[in-house]
N, C-alpha and C positions, 0 to 999 in steps of 0.2 A: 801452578795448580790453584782452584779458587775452590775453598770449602763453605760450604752454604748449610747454617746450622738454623732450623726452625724449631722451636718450642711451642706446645701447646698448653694451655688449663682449659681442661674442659667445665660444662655446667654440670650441676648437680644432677637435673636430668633435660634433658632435649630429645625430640622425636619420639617420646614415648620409651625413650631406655633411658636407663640409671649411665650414672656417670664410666663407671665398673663397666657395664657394656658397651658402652659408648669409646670407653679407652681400647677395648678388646676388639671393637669392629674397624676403629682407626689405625690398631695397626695392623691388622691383615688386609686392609685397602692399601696402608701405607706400605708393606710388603711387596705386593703386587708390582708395586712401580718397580722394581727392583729390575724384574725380566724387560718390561714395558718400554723402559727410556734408553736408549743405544748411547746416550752421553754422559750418564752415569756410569762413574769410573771409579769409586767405590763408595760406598752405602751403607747406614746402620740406622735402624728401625729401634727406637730406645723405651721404656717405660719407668716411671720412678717407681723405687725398690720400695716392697709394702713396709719394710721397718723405719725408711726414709720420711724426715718430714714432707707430710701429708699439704703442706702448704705450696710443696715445691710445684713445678708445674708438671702433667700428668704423660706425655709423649713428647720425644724429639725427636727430630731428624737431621740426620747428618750425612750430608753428600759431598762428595768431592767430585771434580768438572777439570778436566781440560783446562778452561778457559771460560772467558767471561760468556764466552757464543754457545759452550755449552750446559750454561747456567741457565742462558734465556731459552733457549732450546727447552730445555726440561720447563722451566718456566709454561713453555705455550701448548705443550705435549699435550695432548685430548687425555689422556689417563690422568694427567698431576693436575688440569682441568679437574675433572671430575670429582678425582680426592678431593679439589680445595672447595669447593661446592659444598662436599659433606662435609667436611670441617669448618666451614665457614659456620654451618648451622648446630653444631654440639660446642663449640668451643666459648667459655668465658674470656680468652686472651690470649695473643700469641708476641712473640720473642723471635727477633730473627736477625742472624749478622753473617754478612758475605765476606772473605777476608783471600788473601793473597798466603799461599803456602810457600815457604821455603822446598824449593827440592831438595828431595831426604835421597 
């Protein structure tokens, strides 16, 4: 199994929305994939907690895959497409690491 952890920090504000909607639109976009990608194999749509330092970064995403074919898969998917477009344009920085899972 290959888990595929992406972090975001978004901008203060971008497209004309505050940071706050900006997080709130990225993950019900980010959601969406959930149904969308047939190689997603399990899936969590994250937010940092309002009492959590505010410096942390603002969305993750955590996907587990098959394999490496169905990382790139979700990779090229026209929907994680799309997400990464919008997040390319709200986000101050992103964090990201592919790793090999022990089978549990």
């Amino acid at each position: 199994m290959i888990r595929h952890i992406v972090m975001f920090e978004l901008l203060e504000e971008a497209e004309g929305r505050s940071r706050r909607e900006n997080r709130e639109l990225a993950r019900e976009k980010a959601e969406a994939l959930r149904e969308k990608v047939p190689s997603l194999k399990a899936y969590q749509v994250v937010t940092n907690a309002p009492e959590a330092d505010q410096t942390n970064y603002d969305i993750a995403l955590v996907c587990d895959f098959e394999d490496m074919d169905g990382l790139n898969a979700y990779q090229s998917h026209s929907d994680h497409k799309a997400f990464g477009a919008f997040i390319t344009k709200v986000r101050k920085s992103r964090a990201c690491i592919d790793y090999e899972m022990e089978n549990i």
